[in-house]
C-alpha positions as a Markdown table, in Angstrom:
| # | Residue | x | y | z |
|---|---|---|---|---|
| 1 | Unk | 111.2 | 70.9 | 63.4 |
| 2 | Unk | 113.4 | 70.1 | 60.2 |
| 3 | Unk | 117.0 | 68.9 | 60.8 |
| 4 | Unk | 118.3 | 70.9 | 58.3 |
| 5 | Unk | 122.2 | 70.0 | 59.4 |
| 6 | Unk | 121.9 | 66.7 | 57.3 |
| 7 | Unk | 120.4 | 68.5 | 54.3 |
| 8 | Unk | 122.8 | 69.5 | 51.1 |
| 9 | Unk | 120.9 | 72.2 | 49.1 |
| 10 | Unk | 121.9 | 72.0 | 45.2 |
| 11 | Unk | 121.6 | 73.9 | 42.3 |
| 12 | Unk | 120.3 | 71.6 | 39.4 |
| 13 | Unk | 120.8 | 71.8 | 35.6 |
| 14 | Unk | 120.6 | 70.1 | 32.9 |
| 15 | Unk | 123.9 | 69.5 | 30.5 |
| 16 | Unk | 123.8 | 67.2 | 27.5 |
| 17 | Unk | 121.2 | 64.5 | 28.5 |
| 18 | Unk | 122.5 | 64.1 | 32.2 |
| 19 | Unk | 120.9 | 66.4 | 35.2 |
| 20 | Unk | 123.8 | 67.5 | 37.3 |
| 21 | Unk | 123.7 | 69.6 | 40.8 |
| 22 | Unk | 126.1 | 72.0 | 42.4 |
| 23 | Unk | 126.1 | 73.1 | 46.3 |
| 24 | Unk | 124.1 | 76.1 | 46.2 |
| 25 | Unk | 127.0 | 77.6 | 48.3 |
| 26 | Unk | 129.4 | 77.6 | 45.7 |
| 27 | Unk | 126.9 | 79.3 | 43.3 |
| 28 | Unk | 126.9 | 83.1 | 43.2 |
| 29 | Unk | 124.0 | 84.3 | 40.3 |
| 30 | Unk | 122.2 | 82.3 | 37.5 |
| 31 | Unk | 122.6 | 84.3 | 34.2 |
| 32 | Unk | 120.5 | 83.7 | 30.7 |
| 33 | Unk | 122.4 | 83.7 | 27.7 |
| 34 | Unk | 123.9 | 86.8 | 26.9 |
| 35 | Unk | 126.8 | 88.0 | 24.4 |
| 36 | Unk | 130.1 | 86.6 | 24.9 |
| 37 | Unk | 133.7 | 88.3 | 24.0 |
| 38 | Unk | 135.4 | 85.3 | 22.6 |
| 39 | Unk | 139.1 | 85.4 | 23.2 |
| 40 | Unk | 142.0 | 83.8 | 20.7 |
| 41 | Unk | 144.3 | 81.8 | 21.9 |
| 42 | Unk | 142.0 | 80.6 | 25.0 |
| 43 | Unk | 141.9 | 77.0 | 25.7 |
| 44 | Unk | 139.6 | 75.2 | 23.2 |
| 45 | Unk | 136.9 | 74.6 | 26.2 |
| 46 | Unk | 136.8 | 78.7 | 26.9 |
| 47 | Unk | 134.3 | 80.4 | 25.3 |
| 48 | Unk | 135.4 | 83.9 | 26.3 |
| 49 | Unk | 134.4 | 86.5 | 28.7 |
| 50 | Unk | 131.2 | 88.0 | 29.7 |
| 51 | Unk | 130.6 | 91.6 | 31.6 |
| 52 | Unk | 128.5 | 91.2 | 34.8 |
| 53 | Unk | 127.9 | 94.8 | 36.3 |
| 54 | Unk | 131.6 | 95.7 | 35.5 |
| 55 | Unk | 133.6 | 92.5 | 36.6 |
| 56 | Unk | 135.0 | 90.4 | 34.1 |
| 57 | Unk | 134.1 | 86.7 | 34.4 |
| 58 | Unk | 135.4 | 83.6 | 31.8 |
| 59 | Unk | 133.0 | 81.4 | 30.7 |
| 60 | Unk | 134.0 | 78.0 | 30.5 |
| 61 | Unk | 131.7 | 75.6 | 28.4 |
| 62 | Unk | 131.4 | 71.9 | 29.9 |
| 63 | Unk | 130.1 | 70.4 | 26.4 |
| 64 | Unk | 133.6 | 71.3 | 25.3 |
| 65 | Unk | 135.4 | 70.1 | 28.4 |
| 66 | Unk | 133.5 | 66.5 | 28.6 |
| 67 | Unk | 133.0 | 66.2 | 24.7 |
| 68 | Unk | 128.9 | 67.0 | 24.9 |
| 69 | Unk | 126.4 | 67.4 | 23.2 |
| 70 | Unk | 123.8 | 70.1 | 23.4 |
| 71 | Unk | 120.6 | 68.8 | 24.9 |
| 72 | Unk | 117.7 | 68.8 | 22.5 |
| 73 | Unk | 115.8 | 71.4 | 23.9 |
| 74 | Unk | 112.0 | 73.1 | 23.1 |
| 75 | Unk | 111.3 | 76.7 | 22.7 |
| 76 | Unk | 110.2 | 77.5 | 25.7 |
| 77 | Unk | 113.2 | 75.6 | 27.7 |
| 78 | Unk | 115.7 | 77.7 | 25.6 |
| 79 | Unk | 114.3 | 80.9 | 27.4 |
| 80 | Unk | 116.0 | 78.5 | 31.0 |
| 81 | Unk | 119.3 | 78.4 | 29.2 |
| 82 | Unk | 122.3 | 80.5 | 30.5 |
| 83 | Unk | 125.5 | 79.9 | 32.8 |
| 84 | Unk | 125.8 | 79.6 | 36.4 |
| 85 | Unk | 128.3 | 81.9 | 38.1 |
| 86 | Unk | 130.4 | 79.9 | 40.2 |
| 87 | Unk | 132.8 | 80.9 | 43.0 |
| 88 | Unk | 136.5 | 78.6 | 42.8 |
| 89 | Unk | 138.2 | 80.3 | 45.9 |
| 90 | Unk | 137.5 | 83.6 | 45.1 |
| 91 | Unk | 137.9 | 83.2 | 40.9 |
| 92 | Unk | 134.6 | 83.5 | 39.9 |
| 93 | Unk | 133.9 | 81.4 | 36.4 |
| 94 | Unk | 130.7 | 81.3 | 34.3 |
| 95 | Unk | 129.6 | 77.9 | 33.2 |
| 96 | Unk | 127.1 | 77.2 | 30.3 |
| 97 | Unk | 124.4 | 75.3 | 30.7 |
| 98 | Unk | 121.4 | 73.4 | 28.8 |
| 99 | Unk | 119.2 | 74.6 | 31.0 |
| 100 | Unk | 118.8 | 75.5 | 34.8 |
| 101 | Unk | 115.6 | 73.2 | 36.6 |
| 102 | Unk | 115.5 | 74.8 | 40.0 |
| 103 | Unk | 117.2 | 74.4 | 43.8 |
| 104 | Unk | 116.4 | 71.0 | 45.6 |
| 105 | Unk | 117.6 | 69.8 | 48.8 |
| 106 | Unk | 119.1 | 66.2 | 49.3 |
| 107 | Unk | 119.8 | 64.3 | 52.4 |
| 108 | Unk | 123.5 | 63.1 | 52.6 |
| 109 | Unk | 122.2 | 59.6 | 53.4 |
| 110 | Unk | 120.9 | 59.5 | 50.1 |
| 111 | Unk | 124.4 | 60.7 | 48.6 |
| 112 | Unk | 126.3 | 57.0 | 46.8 |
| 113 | Unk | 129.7 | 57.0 | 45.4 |
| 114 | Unk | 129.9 | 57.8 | 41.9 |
| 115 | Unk | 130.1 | 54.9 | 39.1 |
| 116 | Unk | 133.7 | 55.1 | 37.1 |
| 117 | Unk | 132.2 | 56.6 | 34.2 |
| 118 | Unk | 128.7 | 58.6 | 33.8 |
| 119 | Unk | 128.1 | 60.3 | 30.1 |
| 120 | Unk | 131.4 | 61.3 | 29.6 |
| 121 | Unk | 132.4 | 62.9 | 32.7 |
| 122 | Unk | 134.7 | 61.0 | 35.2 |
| 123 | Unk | 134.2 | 60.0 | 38.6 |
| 124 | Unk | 137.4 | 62.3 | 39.8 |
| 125 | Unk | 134.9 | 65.4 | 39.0 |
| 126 | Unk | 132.1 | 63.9 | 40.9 |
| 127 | Unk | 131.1 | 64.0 | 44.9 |
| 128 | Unk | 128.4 | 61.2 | 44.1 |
| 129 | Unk | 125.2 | 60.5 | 42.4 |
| 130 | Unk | 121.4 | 60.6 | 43.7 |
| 131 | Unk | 118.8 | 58.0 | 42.7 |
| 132 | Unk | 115.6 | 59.8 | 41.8 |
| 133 | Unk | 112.3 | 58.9 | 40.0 |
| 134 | Unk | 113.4 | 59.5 | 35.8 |
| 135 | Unk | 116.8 | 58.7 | 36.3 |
| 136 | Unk | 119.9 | 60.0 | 38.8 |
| 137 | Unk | 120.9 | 63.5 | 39.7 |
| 138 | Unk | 125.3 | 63.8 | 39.3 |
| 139 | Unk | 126.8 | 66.0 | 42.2 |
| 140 | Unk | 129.8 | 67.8 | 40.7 |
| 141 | Unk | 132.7 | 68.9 | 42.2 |
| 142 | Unk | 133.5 | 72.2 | 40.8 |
| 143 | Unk | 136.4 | 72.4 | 42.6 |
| 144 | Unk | 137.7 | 69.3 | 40.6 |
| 145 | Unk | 136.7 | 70.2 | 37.1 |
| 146 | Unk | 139.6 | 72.4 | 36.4 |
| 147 | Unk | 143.6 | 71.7 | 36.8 |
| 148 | Unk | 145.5 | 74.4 | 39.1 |
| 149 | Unk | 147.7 | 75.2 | 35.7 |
| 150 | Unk | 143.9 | 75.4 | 33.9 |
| 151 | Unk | 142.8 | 77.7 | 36.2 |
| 152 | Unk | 145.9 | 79.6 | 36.7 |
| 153 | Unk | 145.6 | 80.2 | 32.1 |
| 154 | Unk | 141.7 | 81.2 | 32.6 |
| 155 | Unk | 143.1 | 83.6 | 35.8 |
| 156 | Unk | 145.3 | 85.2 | 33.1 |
| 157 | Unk | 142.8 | 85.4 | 30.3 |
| 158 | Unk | 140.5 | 87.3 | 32.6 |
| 159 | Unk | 143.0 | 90.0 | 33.1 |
């Protein structure tokens, strides 16, 4: 029988060159690129709102946020691009990503503190790294990645 009380189940994706996770829990729906509403004014890092089934979600774009760039992607890995729905206490935010490479689960034993600085993105918006076989896989905190006052102006763009 698997012990799955010590498992962390992640959603993985690629952004810039780096392969981040998020806890599958605090994902709500994977969504390919589709139209966005841009909005003036918004924060430089808000690329504007998006329609899903009649709720209004912002769509926040990390390569912005962290100074990114764009992974070099084929063709075919396009058609994986998108944003991940997330849920921040009830504020659901879309977040564009590269590309979306599937759902993995990690042991916490394997979980290390993360280094000062990886690719831009500081260690205060990380819950640790994982060693795997082409590289590491970065843990984000979502709940981290945004200021209260940040959220509190993408709260009142949504409305």
């Amino acid at each position: 029988m698997v012990e799955t009380e010590a498992l962390l189940q992640l959603v993985t994706f690629q952004l810039s060159e780096e392969l981040y996770g998020i806890d599958i829990m605090d994902v709500k729906e994977i969504v390919t690129l589709q139209e966005i509403r841009t909005i003036p004014n918004a924060p430089s890092f808000v690329e504007g709102l998006y329609n899903l089934r009649g709720e209004i979600i912002p769509i926040i774009n990390l390569h912005k946020r962290f100074h990114l760039r764009k992974a070099q992607l084929g063709e075919d890995e396009t058609l994986l691009s998108g944003f991940i729905i997330i849920d921040l206490g009830g504020m659901r935010i879309g977040v564009i990503i590269d590309k979306v490479e599937r759902v993995i689960s990690i042991d916490y034993k394997e979980i290390q503190p993360p280094p000062q600085m990886i690719s831009g993105i500081g260690a205060e918006y990380i819950n640790g790294v994982v060693n795997q076989k082409n590289g590491y896989l970065i843990i984000l905190d979502i709940r981290k990645l945004f200021s209260a006052k940040e959220l509190q102006k993408i709260e009142e763009i949504r409305k």
